[in-house]
C-alpha positions in Angstrom: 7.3 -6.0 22.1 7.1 -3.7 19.0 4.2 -1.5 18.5 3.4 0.1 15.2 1.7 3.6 15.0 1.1 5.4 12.4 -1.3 9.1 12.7 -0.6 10.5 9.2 -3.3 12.4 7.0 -2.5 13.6 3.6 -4.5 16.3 1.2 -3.9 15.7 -2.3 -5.4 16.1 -5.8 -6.1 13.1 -8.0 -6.6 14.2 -11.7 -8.5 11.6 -13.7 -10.4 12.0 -17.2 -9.4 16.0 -17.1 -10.5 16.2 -14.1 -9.3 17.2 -10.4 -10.5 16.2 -7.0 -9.3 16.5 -3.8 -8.9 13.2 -1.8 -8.2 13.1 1.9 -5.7 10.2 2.9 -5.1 8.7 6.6 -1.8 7.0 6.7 1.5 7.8 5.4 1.1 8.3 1.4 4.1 6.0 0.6 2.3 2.7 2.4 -1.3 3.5 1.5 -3.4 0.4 0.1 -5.3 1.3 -3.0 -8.8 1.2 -1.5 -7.9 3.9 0.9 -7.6 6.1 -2.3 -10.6 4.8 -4.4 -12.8 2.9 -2.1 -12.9 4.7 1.0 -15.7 2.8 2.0 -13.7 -0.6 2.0 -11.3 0.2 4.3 -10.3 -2.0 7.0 -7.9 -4.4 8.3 -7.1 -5.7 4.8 -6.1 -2.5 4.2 -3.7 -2.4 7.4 -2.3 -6.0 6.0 -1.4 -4.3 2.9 0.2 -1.5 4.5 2.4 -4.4 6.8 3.4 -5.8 3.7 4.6 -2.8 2.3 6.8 -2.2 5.6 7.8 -5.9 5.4 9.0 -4.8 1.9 11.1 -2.2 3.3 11.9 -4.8 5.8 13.3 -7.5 3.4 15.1 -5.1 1.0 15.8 -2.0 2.6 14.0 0.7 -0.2 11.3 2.4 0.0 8.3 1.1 -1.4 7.9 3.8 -4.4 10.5 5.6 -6.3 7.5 8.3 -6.3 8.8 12.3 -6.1 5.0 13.2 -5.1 2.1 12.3 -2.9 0.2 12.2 -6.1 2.3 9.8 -7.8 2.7 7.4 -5.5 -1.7 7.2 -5.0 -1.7 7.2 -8.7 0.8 3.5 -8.6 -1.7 2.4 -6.0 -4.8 3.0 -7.8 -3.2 1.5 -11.3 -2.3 -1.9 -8.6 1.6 -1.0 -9.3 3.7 -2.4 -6.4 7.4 -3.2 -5.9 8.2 -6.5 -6.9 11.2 -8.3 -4.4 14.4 -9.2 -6.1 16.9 -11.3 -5.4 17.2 -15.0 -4.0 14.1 -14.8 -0.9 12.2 -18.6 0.7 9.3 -19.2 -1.9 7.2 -18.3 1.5 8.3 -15.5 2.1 7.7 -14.3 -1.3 4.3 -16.0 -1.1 3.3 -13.6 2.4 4.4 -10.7 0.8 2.2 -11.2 -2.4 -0.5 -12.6 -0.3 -0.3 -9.1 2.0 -0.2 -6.8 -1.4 -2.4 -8.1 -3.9 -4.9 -5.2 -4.8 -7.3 -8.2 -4.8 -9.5 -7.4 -1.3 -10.9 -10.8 -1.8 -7.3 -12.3 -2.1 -5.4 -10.7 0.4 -4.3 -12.6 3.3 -6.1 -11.9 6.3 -4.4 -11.7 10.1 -5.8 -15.2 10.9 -4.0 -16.7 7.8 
């Protein structure tokens, strides 16, 4: 039985067009899915599935998901849809399930019944 928990909340500041603004983010920076930084309103379990893919990442190749020094940073790859891409000889599937997790596509993204 393995239970995954994760209470994290992050401050940061997003600068965009010159500007700044300060975002509030639940969950651990590095395995944030994008719409928890620019649709806060569309968060929910797709948004956990694309957090488990990120871990499954880890899983698979033992790095971190973002070579990121700063909080910033790394919500700036997620906003822009940048992810890690797996390397190496992996089972089509497994490739396929870690895609299907990530895609910044809300539409798209697997769902826990698939």
């Amino acid at each position: 039985f393995v239970k995954l928990v994760d209470f994290g909340v992050a401050n940061c500041m997003i600068q965009k067009d010159g500007n700044s603004k300060e975002v509030k983010v639940a969950g651990t920076p590095m395995y944030i899915a994008p719409e928890q930084v620019v649709a806060p309103d569309k968060v929910g379990p797709a948004s956990d599935i694309f957090s488990l893919g990120l871990v499954f990442y880890y899983m698979l190749t033992g790095r971190k998901p973002s070579e990121a020094f700063t909080i910033t940073e790394v919500l700036k790859e997620r906003i822009k849809g940048k992810k890690p891409k797996l390397e190496g000889h992996l089972p089509r599937r497994v490739r396929s399930l870690y895609e299907g997790m990530t895609t910044s596509n809300l539409r798209r993204r697997l769902t826990a019944q698939d």
